[in-house]
C-alpha positions in Angstrom: 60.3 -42.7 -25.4 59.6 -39.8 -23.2 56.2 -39.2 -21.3 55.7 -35.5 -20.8 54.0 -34.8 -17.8 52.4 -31.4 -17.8 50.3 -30.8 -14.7 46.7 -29.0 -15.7 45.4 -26.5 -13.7 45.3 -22.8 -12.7 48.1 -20.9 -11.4 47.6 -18.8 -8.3 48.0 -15.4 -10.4 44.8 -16.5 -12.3 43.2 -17.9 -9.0 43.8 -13.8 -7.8 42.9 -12.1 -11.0 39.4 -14.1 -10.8 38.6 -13.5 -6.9 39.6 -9.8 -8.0 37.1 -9.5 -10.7 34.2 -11.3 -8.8 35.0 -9.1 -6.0 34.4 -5.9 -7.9 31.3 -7.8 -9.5 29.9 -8.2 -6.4 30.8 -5.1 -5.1 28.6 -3.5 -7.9 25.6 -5.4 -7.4 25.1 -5.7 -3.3 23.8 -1.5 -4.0 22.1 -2.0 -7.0 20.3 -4.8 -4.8 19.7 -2.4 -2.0 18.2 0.2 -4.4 16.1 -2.6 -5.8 15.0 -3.5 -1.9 14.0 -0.3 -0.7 12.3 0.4 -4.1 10.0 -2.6 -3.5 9.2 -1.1 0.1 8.3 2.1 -0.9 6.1 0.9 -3.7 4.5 -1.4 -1.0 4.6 1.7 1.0 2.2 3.6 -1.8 -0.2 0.9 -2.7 -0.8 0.0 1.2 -1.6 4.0 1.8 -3.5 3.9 -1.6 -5.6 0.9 -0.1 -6.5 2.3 3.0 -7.3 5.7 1.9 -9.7 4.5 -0.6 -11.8 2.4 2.1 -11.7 5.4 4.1 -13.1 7.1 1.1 -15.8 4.5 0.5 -16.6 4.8 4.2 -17.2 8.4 4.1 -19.5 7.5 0.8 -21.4 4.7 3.0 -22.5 7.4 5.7 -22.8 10.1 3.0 -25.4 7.6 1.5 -27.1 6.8 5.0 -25.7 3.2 4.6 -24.2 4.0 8.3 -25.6 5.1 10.8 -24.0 8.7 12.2 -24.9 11.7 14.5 -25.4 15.1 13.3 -21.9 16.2 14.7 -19.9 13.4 13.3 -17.7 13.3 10.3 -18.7 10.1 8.7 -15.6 8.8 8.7 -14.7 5.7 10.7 -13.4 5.6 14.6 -11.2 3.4 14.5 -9.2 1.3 11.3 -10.4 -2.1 12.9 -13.9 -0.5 12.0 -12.6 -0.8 8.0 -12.1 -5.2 8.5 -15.0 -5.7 11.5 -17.9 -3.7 9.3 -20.7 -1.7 10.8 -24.4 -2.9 10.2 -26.0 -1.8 7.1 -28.6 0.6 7.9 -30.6 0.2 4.4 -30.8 -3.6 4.7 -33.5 -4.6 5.8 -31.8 -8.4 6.9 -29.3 -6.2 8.6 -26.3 -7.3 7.1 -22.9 -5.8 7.2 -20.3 -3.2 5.1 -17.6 -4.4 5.0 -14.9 -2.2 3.6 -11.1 -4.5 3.8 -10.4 -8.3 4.4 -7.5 -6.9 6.5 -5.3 -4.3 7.4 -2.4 -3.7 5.2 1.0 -3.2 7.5 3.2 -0.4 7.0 6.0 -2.1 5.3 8.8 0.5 6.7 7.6 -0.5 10.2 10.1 -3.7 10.9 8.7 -4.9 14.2 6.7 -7.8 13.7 5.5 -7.3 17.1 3.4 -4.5 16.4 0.1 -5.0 15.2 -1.0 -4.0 11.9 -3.3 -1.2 12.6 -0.6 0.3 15.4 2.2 0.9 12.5 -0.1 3.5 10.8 -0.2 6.9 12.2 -3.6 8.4 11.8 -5.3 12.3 11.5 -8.4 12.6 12.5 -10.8 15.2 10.7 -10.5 18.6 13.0 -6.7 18.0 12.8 -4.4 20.1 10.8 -2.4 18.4 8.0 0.7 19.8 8.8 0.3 18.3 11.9 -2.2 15.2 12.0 -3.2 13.9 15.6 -5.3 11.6 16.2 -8.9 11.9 17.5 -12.7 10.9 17.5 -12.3 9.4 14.1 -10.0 8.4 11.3 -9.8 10.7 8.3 -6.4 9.8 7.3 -3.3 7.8 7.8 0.4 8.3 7.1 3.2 6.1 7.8 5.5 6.4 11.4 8.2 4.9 9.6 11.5 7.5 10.4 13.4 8.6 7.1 12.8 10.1 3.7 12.1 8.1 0.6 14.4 7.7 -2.7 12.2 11.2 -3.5 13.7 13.1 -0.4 10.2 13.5 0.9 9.8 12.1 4.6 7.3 8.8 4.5 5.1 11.2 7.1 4.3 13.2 4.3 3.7 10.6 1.6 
């Protein structure tokens, strides 16, 4: 009787087709995962900018209403974002509570140094300054990101 001995296992031609084909799989999906990446960013981007404009907005409302307390010669809007978390009495309560307008300040999620805090990664326009070229000033009317670059759009994050 004769035993047959036949060895099982992969040659190294099919050990090279298969690294070959997982490296052009993975070549395929590393961009198609930094697409998906920057995509989150920028939507985070939009809704953080969508946040803060609208408590700037309700702010404005707040002294519109005489809820806040403002001179004749100011905006209404706040003087500083810290103003948005801290709150500023309520000037129609009589128990002189607080308005509160965010539980924090959302980061600018372009800005990548953690060191930085929240409210310093926004760049912010104050009322008397031009849009085409926001500076800041004796309040905050709105804020735009310092982030360097353009989105997947082509516009600059500045300008979003």
């Amino acid at each position: 009787m004769r035993q047959s001995s036949t060895a099982r296992g992969f040659t190294i031609v099919e050990l090279l087709v298969t690294v070959a084909i997982v490296g052009i799989l993975a070549s395929a999906i590393f961009p198609l995962a930094e697409l998906s990446f920057q995509r989150g960013r920028e939507q985070e981007l939009r809704s953080a900018l969508r946040v803060l404009r609208s408590a700037l907005d309700a702010y404005r409302q707040a002294a519109d209403d005489g809820r806040i307390l403002k001179n004749q010669d100011e905006s209404g809007y706040p003087k500083r974002l810290e103003d948005l978390v801290d709150g500023v009495p309520d000037a129609k309560n009589p128990k002189g509570g607080r308005l509160v307008f965010l539980r924090r300040i959302p980061r600018d999620p372009m800005i990548r140094d953690a060191g930085i805090p929240d409210a310093k990664t926004w760049g912010k326009r104050s009322y008397v300054s031009p849009r085409n070229e926001p500076r800041e000033g004796e309040d905050v009317f709105d804020v735009y990101s310092l982030a360097p670059g353009s989105g997947m759009n082509g516009i600059p994050y500045r300008e979003w």
